[in-house]
N, C-alpha and C positions, 0 to 999 in steps of 0.2 A: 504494500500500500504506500502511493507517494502521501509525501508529507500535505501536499497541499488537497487530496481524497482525506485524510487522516482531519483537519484542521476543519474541512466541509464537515465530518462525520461527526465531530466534537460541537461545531452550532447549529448541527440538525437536532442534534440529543438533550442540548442544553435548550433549545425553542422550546421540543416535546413536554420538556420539563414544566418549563414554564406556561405551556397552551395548557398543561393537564393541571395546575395551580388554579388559571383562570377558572376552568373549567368547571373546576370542582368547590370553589369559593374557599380554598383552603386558608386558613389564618396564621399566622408564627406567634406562639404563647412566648413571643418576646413585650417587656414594658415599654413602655414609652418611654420612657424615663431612660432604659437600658439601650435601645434604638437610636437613642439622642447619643448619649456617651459615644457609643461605636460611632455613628456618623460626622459628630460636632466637635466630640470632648478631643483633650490633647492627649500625646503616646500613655502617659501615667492612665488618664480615665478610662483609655478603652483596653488599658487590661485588666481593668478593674471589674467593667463590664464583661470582659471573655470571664476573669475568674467566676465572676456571680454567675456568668452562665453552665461554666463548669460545674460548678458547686448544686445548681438545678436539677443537672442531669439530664436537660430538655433538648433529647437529639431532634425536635422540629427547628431547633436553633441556627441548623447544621447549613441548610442552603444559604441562609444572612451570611455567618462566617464565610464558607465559599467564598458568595460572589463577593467581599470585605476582601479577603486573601489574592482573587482575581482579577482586582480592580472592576469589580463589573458592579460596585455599590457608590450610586451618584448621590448628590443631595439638590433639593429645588427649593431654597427656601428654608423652613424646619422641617421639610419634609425626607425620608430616605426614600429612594429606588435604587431598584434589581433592575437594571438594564442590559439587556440584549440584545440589539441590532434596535429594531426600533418598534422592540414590545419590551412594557416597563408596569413592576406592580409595585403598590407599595409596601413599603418591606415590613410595617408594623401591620395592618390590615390584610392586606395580600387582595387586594381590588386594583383591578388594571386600570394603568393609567395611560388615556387617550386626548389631545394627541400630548407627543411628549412635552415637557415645560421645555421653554427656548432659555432660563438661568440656570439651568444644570450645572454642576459642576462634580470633580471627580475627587473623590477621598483617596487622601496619598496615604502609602503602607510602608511604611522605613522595616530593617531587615529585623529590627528588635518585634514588631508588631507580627512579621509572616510568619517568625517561629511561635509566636506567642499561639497563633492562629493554627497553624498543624497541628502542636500538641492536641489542643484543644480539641477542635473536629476528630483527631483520633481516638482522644479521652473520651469522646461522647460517640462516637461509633462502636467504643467497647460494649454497650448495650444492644448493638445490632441484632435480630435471629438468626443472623447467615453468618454460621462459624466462619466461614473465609473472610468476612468483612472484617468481624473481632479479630482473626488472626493475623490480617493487617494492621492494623490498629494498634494492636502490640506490639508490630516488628516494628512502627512508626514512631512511637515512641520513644524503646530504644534509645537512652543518649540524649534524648530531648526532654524528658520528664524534670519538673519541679518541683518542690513541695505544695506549691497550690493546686496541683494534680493529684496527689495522694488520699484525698477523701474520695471524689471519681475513681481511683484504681482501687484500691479498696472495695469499695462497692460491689466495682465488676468483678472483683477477686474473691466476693463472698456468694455470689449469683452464677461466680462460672462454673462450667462442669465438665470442660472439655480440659482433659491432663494438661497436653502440652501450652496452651492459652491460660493455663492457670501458673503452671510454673513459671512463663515468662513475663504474667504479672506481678508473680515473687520476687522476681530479680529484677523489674522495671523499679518495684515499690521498694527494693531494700537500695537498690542502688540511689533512689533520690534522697531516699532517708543520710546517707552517706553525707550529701550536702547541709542536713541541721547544724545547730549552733551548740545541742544538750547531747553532751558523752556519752549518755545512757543509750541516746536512741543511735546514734553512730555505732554503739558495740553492739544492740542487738542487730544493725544493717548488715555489718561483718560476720556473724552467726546466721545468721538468713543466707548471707554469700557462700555459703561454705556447702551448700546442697547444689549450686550451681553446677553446670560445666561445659559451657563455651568458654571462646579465648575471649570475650569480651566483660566475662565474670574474673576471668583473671589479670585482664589487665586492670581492671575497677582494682581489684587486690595490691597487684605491686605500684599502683599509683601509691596506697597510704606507705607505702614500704619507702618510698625514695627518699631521698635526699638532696636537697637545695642550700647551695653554701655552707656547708656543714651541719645541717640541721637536717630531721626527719620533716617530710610534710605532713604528719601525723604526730603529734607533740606528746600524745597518749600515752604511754607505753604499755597499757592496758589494751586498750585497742590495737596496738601495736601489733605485740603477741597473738592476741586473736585474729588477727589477720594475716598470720603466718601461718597459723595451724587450719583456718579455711582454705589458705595457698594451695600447702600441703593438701587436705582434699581435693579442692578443684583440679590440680595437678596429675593425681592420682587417678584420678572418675575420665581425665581427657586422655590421659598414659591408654588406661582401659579401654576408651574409647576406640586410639588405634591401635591397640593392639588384635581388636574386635575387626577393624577395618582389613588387617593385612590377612588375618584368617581367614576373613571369609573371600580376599580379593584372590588369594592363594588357592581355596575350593573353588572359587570359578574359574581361573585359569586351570586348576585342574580337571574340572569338570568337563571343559572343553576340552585339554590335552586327550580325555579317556573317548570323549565322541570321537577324535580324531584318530584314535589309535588302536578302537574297539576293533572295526573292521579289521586293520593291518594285522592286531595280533588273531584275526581270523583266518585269513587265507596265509600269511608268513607261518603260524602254527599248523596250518592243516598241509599246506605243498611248499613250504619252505622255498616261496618266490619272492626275493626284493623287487618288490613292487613299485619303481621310481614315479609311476603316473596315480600312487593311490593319491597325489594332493591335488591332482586335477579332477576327482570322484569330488572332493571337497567342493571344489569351484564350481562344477556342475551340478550341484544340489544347491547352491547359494543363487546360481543364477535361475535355475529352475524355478525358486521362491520367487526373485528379483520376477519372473514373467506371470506368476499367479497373481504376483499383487499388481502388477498393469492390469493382468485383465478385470479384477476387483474392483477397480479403481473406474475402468472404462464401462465395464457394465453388470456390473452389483455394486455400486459407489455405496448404497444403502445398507451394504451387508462386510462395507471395509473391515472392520475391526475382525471380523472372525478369517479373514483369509490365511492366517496359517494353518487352522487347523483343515486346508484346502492343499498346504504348499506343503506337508510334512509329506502327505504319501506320492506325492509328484516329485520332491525332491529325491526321495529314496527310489522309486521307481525308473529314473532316470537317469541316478546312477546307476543303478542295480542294472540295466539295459545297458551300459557302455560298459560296464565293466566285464558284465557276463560276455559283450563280442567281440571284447579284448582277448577274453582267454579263450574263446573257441577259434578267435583268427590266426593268433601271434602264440600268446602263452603255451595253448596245451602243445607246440611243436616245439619247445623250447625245456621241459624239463629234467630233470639232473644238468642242466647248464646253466649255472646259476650268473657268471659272468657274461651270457650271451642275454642270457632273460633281464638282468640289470642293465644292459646298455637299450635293448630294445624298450623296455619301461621307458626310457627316459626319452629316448625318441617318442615315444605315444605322446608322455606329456608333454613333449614343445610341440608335437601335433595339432593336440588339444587345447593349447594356449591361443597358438597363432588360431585356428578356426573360432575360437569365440574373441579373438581381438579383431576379427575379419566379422562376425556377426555381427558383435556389441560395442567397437571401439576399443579403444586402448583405455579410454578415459574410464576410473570406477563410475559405477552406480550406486545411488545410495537407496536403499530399504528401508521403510519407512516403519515403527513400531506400531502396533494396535494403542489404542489410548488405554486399554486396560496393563500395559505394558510400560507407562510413562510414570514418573515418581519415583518413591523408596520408600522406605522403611526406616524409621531413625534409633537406632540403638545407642544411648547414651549418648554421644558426638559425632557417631560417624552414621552416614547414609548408607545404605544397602539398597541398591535400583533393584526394582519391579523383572526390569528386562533380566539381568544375572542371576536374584531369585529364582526365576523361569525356567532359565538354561538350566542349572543345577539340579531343579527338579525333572526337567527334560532330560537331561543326562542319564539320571538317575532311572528314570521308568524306560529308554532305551537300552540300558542292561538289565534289567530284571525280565524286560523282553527276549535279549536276546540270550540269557540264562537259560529260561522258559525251554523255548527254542534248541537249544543246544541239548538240554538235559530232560526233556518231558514230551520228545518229539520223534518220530521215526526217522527225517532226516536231521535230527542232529545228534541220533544212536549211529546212523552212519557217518557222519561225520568224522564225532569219538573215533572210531572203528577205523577211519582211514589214517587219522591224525597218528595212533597206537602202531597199526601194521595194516599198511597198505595191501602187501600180499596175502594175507592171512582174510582181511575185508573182502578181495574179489574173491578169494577160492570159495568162499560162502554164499557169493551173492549178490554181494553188496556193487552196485554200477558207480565205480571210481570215477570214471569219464563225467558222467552226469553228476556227481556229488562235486567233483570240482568244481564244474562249473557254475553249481548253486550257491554252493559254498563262496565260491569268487565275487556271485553275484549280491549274496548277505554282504560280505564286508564290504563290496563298493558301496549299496545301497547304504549301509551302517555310515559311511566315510558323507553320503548324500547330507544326511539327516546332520551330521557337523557342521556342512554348510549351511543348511536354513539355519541352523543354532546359530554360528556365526556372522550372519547377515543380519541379527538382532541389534549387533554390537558394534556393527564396523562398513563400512564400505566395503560394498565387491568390486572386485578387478579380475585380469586372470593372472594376475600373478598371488592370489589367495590362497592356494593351494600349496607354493613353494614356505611358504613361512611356519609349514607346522611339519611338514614332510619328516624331517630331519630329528625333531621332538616327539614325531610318532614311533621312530625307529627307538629312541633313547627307550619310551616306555613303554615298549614289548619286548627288549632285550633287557632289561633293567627289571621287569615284572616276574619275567622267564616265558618261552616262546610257547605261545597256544594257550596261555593260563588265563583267566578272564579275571579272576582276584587279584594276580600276582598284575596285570595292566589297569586294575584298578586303585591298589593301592601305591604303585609308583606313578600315576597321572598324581591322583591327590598329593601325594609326598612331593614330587617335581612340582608341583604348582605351589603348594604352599612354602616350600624351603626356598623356592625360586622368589616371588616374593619376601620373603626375610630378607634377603641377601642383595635383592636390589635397594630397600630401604638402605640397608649397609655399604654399600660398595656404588650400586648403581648398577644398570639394567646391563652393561659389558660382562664388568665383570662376574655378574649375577650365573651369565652363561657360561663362561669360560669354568668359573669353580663348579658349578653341575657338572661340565662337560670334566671336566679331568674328576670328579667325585666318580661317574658311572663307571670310566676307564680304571680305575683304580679297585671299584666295586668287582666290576666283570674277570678284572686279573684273579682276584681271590675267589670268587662265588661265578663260573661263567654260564649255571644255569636259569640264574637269576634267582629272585626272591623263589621263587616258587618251580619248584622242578618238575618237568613234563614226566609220565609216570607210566611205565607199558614194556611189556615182554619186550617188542622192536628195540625200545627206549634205551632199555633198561643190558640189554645184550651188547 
């Protein structure tokens, strides 16, 4: 939207306002006497007048302030007007005035007056019904609060009933009290701080801590002390805070590491193929998403928000289709040749790349979330998004699926069976030829489902595929080959320690010390965590 659509859309809204005022004969339970103040009196009177109207709690007050803050409050005389273009009520009555007075003049707002005027309007929006109103209202606050505002927050803080609106009118109301003159009420503001924990509760803190020319700006020493020991907690509650952060940022990069590497340790453990194209199955599942949400968009716009659960089986399906006629074109002539299979892989994937850089551009595309997928979740300081929520839970019911699958299925009894002893599997029965190819065709289709996962979070391109390739391999050799526990808990591990270590070091050498941890792991342990287990195996 240009600015000058945006500026039209702002005096079509604020007319509305004002036709539905005539309309309605609505009145402002402001005095006249208080109307006079704001529009007449000098800076001193008309805070005098905002406090008395704080102190009311008369959010009908709220439009006067405005158009007073907007410059849009004239005076004709002793009279006040709300003017807008050239529809004008009057502001103690609220009866339109026709035509306008030609001695108008405009009430000036000096910058002591506009902050007087925010608080205010946000003091008295705290009584709104629409929790998002109040929960602005609060963040507005914030830093701007006075003591003549703390019987209004009070109020709202004895009326409210939403947590988080509540606690951040604890910390609005303990932080003004900070500014009193009586020590009593400063140390209990400092005890009230000490439940907080944003960085804004603790700078409030180490502000009484400082010192100025050799002096504390806190003379107390009473207060002093108590505001080192609420430090101390606020400190602590924010420490916890990320500490919460890097865990759970750790289970989602692991979460996605195991989507990605579910498949690989599927067919790497069943035909022991380095598979160089399984990160182009990625890309192809992301873009596969990327073409359901067009079509959602172009004709079910009405039914947008649900189109993944449209893109999840079209993503796997579509890998699952490329991958399955990979290995019936290329692959199956290529077995016990493990460096001919690995060069050819990787031919597919530059394939693969260049044709969807020849479909789609070179340029990424971006995917767009469901709005049920927008926000987070706030656990003491740190946020937790909706969308990596999601994944993680996606993650997680994609392996208990393909547990299921593997463990409670006729083909993934033969699977097992081919995985164990491939010769021992045909002489009984079991169609090798076709179980591979199914088999190839789950872990591409598994590797699909990566990519819609990852199209949540990031931009597609076709080089999306190359960025995990490499870290799929780490956590299926690292799990042990073919184990689905063992690439379960070295995704989560690799993602979690992986994060520690970039808070530490940084996101380089986060890599390089994983990468020389698994080489060092594999020298001592080369079956990995969890060792594949069978007559063949074991011989």
């Amino acid at each position: 939207m240009s600015a000058l659509a945006a500026k039209l859309l702002t005096r079509l809204l604020r007319f509305c306002f004002i036709a539905a005022l005539l309309l309605s004969g609505t009145t402002y339970a402001l005095s006249p006497n208080v109307i006079a103040k704001l529009a007449l009196g000098d800076s001193d009177e008309r805070i005098e007048a905002i406090n008395a109207i704080v102190a009311a709690g008369d959010a009908s007050a709220i439009p006067v302030l405005q158009a007073l803050q907007e410059g849009r409050l004239q005076t004709a005389g002793e009279r006040a007007l709300i003017v807008e273009g050239e529809t004008a009520i009057d502001a103690a009555s609220g009866q339109a005035i026709s035509p306008l007075p030609e001695n108008r003049e405009d009430v000036l707002v000096n910058n002591r007056l506009r902050r007087a005027l925010g608080a205010a309007i946000a003091a008295l929006r705290l009584s709104s019904p629409d929790r998002d109103i109040r929960l602005a209202a609060a963040n507005a606050l914030q830093g701007e609060a006075d003591e003549s505002l703390l019987p209004a927050i009070s109020k709202a803080f004895a009326r409210e009933s939403d947590p988080e609106i509540k606690n951040q009118l604890a910390l609005i109301g303990a932080a003004t009290q900070l500014q009193s003159d009586d020590p009593a009420t400063r140390l209990a503001a400092v005890k009230a701080l000490a439940q907080g924990n944003s960085p804004n509760t603790k700078t409030l803190l180490l502000g009484l801590l400082e010192k100025k020319d050799d002096a504390y700006v806190e003379r107390d020493p009473a207060i002093r002390g108590e505001a080192q020991r609420s430090l101390n907690a606020v400190e602590s509650r924010i420490a916890n805070g990320e500490r919460i952060a890097q865990i759970f940022s750790g289970i989602s990069l692991g979460s996605i590491l195991l989507l990605a590497a579910l498949g690989l340790a599927i067919t790497y453990g069943l035909m022991g193929v380095i598979n160089m194209a399984h990160g182009e199955m990625i890309m192809i599942g992301a873009y596969a998403t990327y073409l359901v949400q067009n079509a959602f968009r172009d004709y079910a716009v009405s039914y947008f928000d649900w189109y993944l659960l449209c893109a999840v089986p079209v993503a796997f399906s579509a890998a699952a289709l490329v991958g399955m006629l990979v290995e019936r074109s290329v692959i199956r002539f290529l077995y016990g040749r493990p460096l001919e299979t690995l060069l050819a892989t990787w031919g597919i994937s530059l394939i693969l790349i260049q044709t969807v850089r020849t479909i789609f551009g070179a340029q990424n595309v971006g995917v767009e979330n469901p709005s049920w997928m927008s926000g987070g979740i706030e656990v003491v300081n740190a946020v937790l998004p909706y969308n990596r929520v999601v994944i993680i839970g996606f993650a997680f019911a994609v392996l208990a699926l393909a547990w299921l699958l593997l463990n409670r299925t006729r083909l993934g009894l033969f699977v097992r069976g081919v995985t164990q002893n491939r010769a021992m599997a045909s002489c009984v029965g079991v169609p090798t030829a076709r179980v591979d190819t199914l088999a190839f065709g789950l872990g591409s289709g598994i590797a699909g489902l990566a990519g819609c996962a990852l199209s949540q979070i990031g931009n597609v391109g076709p080089d999306l595929g190359q960025s995990y390739i490499v870290d799929s391999f780490m956590v299926v050799v690292l799990g042990g080959v073919g184990q689905l526990a063992g690439t379960v808990y070295a995704a989560l591990g690799l993602g979690v320690v992986n994060k520690y270590l970039e808070a530490w070091q940084g996101a380089v050498l986060a890599k390089i010390a994983v990468l020389v941890f698994i080489i060092i792991f594999i020298q001592k342990r080369p079956q990995g965590l969890f060792a594949l287990k069978g007559r063949m195996v074991e011989a």
